[in-house]
N, C-alpha and C positions, 0 to 999 in steps of 0.2 A: 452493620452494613449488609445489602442485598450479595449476593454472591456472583461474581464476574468473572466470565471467562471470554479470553481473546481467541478467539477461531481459526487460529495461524500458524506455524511453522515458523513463522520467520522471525530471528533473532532482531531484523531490525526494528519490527512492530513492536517485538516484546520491549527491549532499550527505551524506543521511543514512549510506550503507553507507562511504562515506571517512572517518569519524568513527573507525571502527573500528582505520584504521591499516595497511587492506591493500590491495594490488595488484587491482584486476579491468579486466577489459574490460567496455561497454556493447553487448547485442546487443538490439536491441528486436522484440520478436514480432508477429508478424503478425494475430494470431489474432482471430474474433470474438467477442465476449465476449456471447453471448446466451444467455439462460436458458431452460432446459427444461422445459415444460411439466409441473408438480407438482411442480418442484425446488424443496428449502428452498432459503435464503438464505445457511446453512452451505453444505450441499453445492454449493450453485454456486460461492460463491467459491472453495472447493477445488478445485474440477474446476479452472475454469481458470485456477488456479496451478497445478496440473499440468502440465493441458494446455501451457501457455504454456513451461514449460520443458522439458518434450519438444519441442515445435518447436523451439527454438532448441538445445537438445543436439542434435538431428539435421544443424544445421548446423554446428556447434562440436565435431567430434569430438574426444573425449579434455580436455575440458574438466567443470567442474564448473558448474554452471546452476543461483545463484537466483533464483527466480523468486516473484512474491506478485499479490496481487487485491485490490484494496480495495472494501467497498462501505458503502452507507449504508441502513439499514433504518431505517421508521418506521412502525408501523400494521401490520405483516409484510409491509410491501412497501420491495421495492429501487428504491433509487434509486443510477442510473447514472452517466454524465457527459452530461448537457444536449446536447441537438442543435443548440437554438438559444436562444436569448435569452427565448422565450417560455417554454420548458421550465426552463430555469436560473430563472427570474420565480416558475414555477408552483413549483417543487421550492421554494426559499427561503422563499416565504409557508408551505411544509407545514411548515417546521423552523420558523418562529418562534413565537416564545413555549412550548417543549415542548422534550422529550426525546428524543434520538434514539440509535440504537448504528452505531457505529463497526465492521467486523467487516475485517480483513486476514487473509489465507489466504497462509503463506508455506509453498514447496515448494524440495526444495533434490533436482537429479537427479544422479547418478551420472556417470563418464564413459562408463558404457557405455550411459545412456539409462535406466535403473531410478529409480523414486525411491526417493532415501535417507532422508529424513526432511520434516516437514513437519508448520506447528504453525497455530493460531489463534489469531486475540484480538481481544478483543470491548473497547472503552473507549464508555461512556456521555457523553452531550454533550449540555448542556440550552443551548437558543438565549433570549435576551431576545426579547421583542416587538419587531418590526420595522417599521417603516412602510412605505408603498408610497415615498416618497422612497429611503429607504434605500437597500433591494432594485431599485429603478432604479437607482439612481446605482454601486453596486455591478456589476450586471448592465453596464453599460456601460462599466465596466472591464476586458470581457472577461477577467477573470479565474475568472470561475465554467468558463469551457468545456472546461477539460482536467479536470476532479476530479468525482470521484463526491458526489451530491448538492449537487453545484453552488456548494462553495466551498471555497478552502484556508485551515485555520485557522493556518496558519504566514504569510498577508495579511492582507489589510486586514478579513477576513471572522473574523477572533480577538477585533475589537472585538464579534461579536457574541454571545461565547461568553459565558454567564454563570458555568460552573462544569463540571468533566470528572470522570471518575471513571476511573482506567483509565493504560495507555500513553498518553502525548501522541504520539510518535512514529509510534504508529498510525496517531492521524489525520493526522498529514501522508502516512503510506502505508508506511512501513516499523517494523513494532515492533524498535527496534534493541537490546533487552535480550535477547530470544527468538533475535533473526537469532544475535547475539554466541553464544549457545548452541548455536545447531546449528550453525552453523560450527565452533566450539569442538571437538563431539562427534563430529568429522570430518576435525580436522587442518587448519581453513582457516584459522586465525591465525594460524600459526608457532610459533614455542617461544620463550619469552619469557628475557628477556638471562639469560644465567648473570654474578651478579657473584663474585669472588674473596673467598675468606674477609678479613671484617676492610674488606673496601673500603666 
């Protein structure tokens, strides 16, 4: 099999991409994830899902690099991963009670550095009303501080979901029905068992 590394840091991509049943390495990217001045919220997560798996293909030569972006739009503004506790406070009252989209940007780079393919997807996420108890008690779980819009709905932050539309997998960060495809369309799953006539 070709040799594959996931471009990420994040424990939930990795979980997720093992689901699948195949071999990678974890290279986490360095990159910073800042938005460009009159960039949509498509195009930015694209870019650095790109981005991010160029970097790490330049250091994995001869390797395959996927790489993805997740962000959380609401109002047509993105929302990040939280600096601090204030910011994960402020983000969490914007989600409650309303609708928000989910958007992951997944890039898959070539071994010579080119991108091969690379998809998106959008899953809708409507939050219950929240109390300030809540959103404190939550927030000081530090669990809002690694996840875009400041909560991961695969925790204790799924009690707050009242209904999705969409990939669930996305919002935890990796759309694994999509990833399984371009993998697929690339040769990154392997060939699946020949059994013997009659067995």
């Amino acid at each position: 099999m070709p040799r594959l590394v996931l471009g990420s840091a994040s424990p939930r991509r990795a979980e997720l991409l093992r689901q699948l049943g195949i071999d990678f390495e974890v290279r986490a990217s360095a990159l910073a994830e800042t938005m460009a001045a009159g960039e949509s919220a498509v195009g930015f997560a694209c870019r650095v899902a790109r981005d991010k798996g160029a970097e790490v293909a330049r250091g994995t030569p001869g390797a395959w690099v996927l790489s993805a972006d997740t962000i959380v739009v609401v109002d047509d503004s993105v929302l990040g991963k939280p600096a601090d506790a204030a910011e994960a406070r402020r983000m969490l009252e914007r989600l409650a009670g309303r609708g928000h989209d989910v958007l992951t940007a997944v890039a898959l780079t070539a071994p010579g550095g080119e991108l091969a393919g690379e998809t998106m997807v959008r899953t809708a996420v409507w939050f219950r009303t929240l109390s300030a108890a809540e959103i404190d008690a939550y927030v000081a779980t530090a669990e809002p501080f690694d996840k875009a819009g400041a909560y991961g709905i695969q925790g204790r932050a799924g009690a707050f979901v009242e209904r999705t539309i969409g990939s669930f997998t996305n919002v935890v960060g990796l759309p694994l029905d999509e990833v399984r495809e371009l993998l697929a369309a690339h040769g990154l799953l392997g060939q699946p068992e020949r059994r013997a006539p009659g067995a």
